[in-house]
N, C-alpha and C positions, 0 to 999 in steps of 0.2 A: 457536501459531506457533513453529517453532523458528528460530537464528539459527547458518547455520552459516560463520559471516563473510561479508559483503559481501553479495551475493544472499539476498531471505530464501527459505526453503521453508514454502509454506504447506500446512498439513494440513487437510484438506476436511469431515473427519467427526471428532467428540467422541473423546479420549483414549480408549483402552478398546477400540472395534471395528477391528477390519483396517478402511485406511484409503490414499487415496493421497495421498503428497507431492510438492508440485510447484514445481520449482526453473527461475526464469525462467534463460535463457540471454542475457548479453548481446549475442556476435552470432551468424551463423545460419551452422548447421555443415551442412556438406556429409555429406548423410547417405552419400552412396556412399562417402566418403573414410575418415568412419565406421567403414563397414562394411568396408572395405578392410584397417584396421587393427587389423581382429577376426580371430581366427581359430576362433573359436566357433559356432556356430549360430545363426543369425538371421534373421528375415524383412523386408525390407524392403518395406514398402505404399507405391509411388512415385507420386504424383499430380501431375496436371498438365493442360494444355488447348492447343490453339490460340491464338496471339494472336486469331484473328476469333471466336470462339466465342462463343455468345449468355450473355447473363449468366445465364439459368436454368441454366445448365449448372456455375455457377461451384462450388453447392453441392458436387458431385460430386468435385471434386477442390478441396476448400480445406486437406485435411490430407494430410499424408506421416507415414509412424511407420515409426522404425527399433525393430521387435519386437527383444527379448534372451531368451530364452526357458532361460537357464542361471545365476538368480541363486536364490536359497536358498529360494524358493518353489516352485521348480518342478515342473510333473506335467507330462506325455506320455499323450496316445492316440493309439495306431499300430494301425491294423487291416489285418491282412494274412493272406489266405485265410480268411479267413470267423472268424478267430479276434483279440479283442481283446485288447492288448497294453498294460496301464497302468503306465507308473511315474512313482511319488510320492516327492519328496525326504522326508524326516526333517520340514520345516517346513512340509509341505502334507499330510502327514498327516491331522493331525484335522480338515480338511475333505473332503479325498477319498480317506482310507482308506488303507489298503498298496498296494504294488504286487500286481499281482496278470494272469492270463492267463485271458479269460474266453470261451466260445463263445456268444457273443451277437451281435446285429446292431450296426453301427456306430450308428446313430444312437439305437436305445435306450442303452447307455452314455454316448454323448455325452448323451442326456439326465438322467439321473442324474450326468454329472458337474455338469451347469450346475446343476441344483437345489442342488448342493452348494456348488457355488462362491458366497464372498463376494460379497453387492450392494456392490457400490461406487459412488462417485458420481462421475458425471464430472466429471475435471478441469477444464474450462473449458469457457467458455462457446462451446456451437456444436459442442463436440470431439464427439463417441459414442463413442471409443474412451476405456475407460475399466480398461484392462489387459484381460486374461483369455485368452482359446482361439484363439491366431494359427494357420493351417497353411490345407491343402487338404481338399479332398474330391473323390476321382475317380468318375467317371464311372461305371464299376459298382455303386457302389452303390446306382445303379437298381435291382438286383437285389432290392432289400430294398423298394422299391414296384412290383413287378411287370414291373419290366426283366429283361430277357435277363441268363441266369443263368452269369455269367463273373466273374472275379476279372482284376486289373490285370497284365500281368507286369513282373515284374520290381523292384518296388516296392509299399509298398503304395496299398493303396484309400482309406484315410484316413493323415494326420497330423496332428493339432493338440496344440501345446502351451498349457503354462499360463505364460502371458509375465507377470512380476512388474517388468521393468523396459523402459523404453523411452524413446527421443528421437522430442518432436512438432514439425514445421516446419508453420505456417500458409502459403498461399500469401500471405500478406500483408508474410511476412518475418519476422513472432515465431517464437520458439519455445524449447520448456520440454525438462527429462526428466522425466520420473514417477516414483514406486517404488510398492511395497507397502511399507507398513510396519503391525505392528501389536504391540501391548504384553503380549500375550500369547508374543512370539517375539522377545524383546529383543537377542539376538545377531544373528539375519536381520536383522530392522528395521534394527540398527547396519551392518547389510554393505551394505545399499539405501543408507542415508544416505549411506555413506561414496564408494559409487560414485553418486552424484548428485553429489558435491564433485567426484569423479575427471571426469564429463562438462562439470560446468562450465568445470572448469582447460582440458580440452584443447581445449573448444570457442571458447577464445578463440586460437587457435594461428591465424596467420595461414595456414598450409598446410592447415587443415580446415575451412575459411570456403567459404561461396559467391563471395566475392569472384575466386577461381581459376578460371573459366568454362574450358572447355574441355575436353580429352579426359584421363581420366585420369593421373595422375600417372606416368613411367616408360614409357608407350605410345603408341606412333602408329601410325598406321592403313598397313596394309602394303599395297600398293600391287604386284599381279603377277596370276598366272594366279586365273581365275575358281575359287571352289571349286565343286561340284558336291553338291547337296543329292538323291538318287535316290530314287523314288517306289519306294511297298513294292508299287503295280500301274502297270503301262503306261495312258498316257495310254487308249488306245484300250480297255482292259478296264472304267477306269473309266465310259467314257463309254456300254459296256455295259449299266452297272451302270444310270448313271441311265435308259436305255432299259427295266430291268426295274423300277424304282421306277415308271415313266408307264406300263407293264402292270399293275401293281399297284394305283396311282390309278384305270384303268379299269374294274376290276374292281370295286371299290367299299371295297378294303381298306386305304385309307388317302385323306388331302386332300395330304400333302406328308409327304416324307419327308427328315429330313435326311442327306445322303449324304455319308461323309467318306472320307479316306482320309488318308496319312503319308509324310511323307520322312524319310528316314537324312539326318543332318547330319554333315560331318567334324568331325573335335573341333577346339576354341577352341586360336586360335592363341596362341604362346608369349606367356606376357607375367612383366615382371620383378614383379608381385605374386605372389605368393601362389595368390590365387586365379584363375585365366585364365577363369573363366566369370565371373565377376564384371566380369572387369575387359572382358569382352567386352560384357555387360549394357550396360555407364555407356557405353559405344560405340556401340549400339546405341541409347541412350534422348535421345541427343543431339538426333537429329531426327525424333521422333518420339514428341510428348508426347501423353499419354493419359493419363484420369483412373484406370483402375483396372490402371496399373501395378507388377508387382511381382518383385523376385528373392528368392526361399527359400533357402538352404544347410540342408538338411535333413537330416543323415548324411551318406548315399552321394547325396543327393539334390539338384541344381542345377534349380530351376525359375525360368525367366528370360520370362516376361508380359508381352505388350504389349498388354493386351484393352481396348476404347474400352467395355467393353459390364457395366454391372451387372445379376446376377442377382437380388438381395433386397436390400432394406434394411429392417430393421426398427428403429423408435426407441425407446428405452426408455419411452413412454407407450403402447408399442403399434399406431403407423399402421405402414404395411408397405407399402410397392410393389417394384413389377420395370419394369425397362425395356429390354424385347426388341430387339434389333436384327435386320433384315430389310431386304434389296434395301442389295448393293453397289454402286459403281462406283472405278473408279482414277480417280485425279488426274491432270490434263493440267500439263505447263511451261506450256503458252501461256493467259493469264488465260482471253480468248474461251471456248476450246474447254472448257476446265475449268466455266466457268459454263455451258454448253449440257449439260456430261457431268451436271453437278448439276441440272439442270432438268429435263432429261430421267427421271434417277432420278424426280423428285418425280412427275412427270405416269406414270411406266411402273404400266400396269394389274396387271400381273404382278407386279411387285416391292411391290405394297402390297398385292394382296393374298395374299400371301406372310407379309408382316408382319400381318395383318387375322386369320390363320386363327392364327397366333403367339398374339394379344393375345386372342382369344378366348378358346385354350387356357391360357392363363394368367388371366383371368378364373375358368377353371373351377378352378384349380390354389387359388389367392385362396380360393376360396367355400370351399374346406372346410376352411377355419380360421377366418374371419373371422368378425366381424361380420355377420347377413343384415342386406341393403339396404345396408353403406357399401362393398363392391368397384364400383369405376368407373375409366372409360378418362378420362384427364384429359389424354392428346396423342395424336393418332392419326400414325403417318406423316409427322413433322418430320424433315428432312433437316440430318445435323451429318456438319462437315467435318473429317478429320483429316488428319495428314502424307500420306499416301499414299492414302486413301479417302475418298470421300461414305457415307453409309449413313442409312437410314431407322430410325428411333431412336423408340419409344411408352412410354407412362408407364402403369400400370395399377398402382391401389391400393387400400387396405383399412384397416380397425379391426381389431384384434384385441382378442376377450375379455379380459377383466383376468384374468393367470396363465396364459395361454396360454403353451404351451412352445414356446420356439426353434426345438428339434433337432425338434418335430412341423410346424411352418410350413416347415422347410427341406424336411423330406423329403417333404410334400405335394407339393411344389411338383420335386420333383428326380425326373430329372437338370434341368437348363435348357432350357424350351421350345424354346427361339429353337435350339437342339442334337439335338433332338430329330424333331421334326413333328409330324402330329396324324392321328387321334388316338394319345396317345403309348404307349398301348403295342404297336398295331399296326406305328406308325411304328416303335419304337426294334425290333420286331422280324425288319423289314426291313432296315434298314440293318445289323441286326447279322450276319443271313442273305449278306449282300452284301458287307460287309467281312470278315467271318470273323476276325477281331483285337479285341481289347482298345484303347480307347480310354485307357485310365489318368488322368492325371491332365488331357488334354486333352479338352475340354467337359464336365467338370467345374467345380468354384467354388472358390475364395482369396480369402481375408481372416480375416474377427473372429466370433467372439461376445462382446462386449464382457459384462465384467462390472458392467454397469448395465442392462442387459441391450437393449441395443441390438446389432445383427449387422447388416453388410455383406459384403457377399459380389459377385466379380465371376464373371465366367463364362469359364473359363478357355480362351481364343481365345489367334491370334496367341502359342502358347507353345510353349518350347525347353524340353523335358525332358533333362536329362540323368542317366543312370544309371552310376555308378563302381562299380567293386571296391573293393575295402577297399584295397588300397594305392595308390589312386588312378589306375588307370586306366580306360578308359572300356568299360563294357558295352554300351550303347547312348545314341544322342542322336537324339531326335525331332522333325518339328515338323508337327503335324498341321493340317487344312485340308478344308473341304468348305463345303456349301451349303443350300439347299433344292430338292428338286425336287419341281413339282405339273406337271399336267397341259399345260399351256404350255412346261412349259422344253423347251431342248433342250439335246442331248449337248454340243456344240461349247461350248455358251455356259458350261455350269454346270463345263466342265472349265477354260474361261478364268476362270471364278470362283476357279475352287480357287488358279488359276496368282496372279491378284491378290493373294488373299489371303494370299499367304505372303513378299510384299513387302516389306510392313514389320520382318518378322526376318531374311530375307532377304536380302536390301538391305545392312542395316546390317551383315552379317559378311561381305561380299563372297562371295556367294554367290550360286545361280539351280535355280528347281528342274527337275529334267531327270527325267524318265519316259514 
């Protein structure tokens, strides 16, 4: 245990191995405020729930972590056009080699990196996140499990970094920062420690406390002409589109297919931070909490997430589940109507089995890594309620072999069913036939591969991409949106889906989507 006045840091693993330190915070800092005051790369994993939400749900979001992914440890994998991109500080070296450009697939590199990467132990009790590979995974790199054969534009297909330092808030109100430290790299270790001291001083700052409830610092919410968010196809083209997915079901070449499509967004209104995407985020997340939300500063890259929906978790002993989401509805003002909108989802024959064909396919997705005999459906079609939507929500889980590789459970399992349809590769080569565009980083995943070797992962919905030029202005900003269509749906309906489903990001930047 070291003592570096007042607060101790306690070191988890024996002097000698790369090891994490973990410094209590006495009060609980506002990680947006944080993050406001960074002007560096970071990821923020922002979790949250419902006040009514059922306590199973609580696990899901009991932690938040403001990722730092720029302290003396750090490595990068950026994979973009089919070519991987690593670099490695000086101090992470002699575990993940030189920097170096490799033409390899993304997820074999990401598996060679995690072999390489230090086991660490989680910091506390309940955490999984125990530093290691914070970023995304888009959506193409389906490609590399026999998805439609396209690359992201504009960006790339993966990014994850090697995060050495981070602040963890409990929904309970605690909360630490972490580092790496190890005795083999006495100069880094000292730079972790020292910035562990630097988070604790400011996190006593009465302007970086959760006590300051409300809209960011310096912002208010502007109040005039609606902006206009424009679909990349006409309402009426889309609703073609799902007329040739239910041709397509008829014919026998698929059960559902998920059909998306994209709005152009105008760029984030001025704000006196720094960062205007950011501070548009904390605006946006106000009403409208969600367990596996999250904002990125990535480079050139703004991903701003508001997904209710986990793709994978896996715990460092090896269980692993998905819990697909399937069958929407919007939220009524008036309680009545609102609990008839939710009853209805539960009892709709269509919308479960929507979600039934989902949990199947990810059963199958499960079985070829696991364990045989321990993948099982452990909730079928339970209905949870968020800001703006009902949604039909299953639990499907597993054992994994002991030494089972991460990067191979993800990519069995990827892109995310519940994004996809079934079967998935018929499906994904529909919707791709149909869209004729890149998905990028939306129905894709964001989060961890923790270095204890636990990984969560959300499925990246309800998300604002934003793409910058180098001197910061905006290339493109997206927010993408679609559904499931099977044999039942119709055009009308699955295009009122799409309209819902863009509510919750929507909404919150006074905005509406128009196509």
């Amino acid at each position: 245990m070291d003592d570096l006045g007042g607060l101790s840091v306690t070191v988890d693993r024996p002097a000698g191995v790369p090891r994490i330190a973990v410094q209590r915070l006495a009060d609980v800092p506002d990680l947006g405020e944080l993050a406001r005051r960074s002007t560096a790369d970071l990821a923020w994993l922002d979790s949250a729930l419902p006040v009514d939400s059922p306590a199973a749900a609580a696990r899901r979001a009991a932690w938040s972590v403001l990722a730092v992914p720029d302290g003396p440890f750090a490595a990068c994998l950026r994979h973009e056009d089919r070519i991987a991109h690593v670099t490695v500080s000086g101090s992470a070296a002699r575990w993940f080699g030189s920097s170096r450009v490799e033409s390899r697939p993304a997820f074999a590199v990401l598996d060679e990196l995690l072999r390489r990467t230090p086991t660490l132990d989680e910091p506390l009790p309940g955490c999984a996140f125990a530093l290691g590979w914070v970023g995304f995974l888009g959506y193409e790199l389906g490609r590399e499990v026999d998805g439609p054969d396209r690359t992201a534009d504009g960006h790339p297909d993966a990014d994850l970094r090697f995060v050495d330092r981070a602040v963890l808030v409990h929904a309970d109100g605690s909360s630490w920062a972490i580092a790496l430290v190890d005795d083999d790299a006495p100069t880094a270790s000292d730079a972790n420690r020292a910035w562990l001291a630097e988070v604790r001083a400011s996190a006593t700052r009465d302007d970086v406390t959760v006590e300051r409830p409300g809209l960011p610092a310096g912002d208010t919410v502007v109040v005039g002409r609606v902006l206009e968010a424009r679909g990349r196809v006409r309402r009426v083209a889309h609703e073609h589109a799902v007329d040739v997915c239910r041709h397509e079901i008829r014919e026998g070449n698929a059960f559902q297919v998920c059909l998306t499509t994209a709005f152009s967004v105008p760029d984030a209104r001025p704000s006196r931070d720094g960062d205007r995407y950011l501070a548009e985020y904390r605006r946006v997340r106000e009403g409208d909490p969600v367990p596996f939300g999250s904002y990125l500063r990535w480079g050139d890259l703004r991903i701003a997430s508001r997904s209710p929906e986990r793709f994978l978790r896996i715990d460092a002993d090896g269980s692993v589940l998905a819990e697909p989401i399937k069958g929407t509805r919007p939220r009524h003002p008036d309680p009545v109507a609102d609990a008839a909108t939710r009853a209805e989802l539960s009892d709709s024959a269509k919308d479960r089995a929507e979600n039934v064909m989902i949990v199947d396919l990810l059963r199958n997705d499960l079985l070829r890594t696991a364990r045989p005999g321990t993948v099982r459906v452990e909730r079928l079609c339970d209905v949870e309620t968020y800001a703006s939507v009902h949604q039909l929500v299953s639990t499907v889980a597993g054992v994994l072999p002991e030494g089972t590789s991460r990067a191979e459970v993800v990519r069995a399992a990827f892109p995310p069913g519940s994004m996809t349809g079934a079967p998935k590769r018929s499906a994904t080569a529909i919707a791709d036939r149909l869209e004729a565009a890149p998905r990028g980083v939306y129905s894709g995943a964001i989060g961890y591969f923790s270095a204890s070797g636990a990984v969560d992962l959300s499925v990246a919905i309800r998300t604002l991409v934003t793409v910058l030029h180098r001197d910061g202005r905006v290339r493109s900003r997206s927010l993408g949106a679609g559904g499931a269509v099977t044999w039942s749906s119709t055009a009308a309906d699955e295009a009122d889906e799409v309209e819902t489903k863009t509510l919750s990001v929507l909404g919150g930047i006074g905005a509406v989507a128009r196509w």
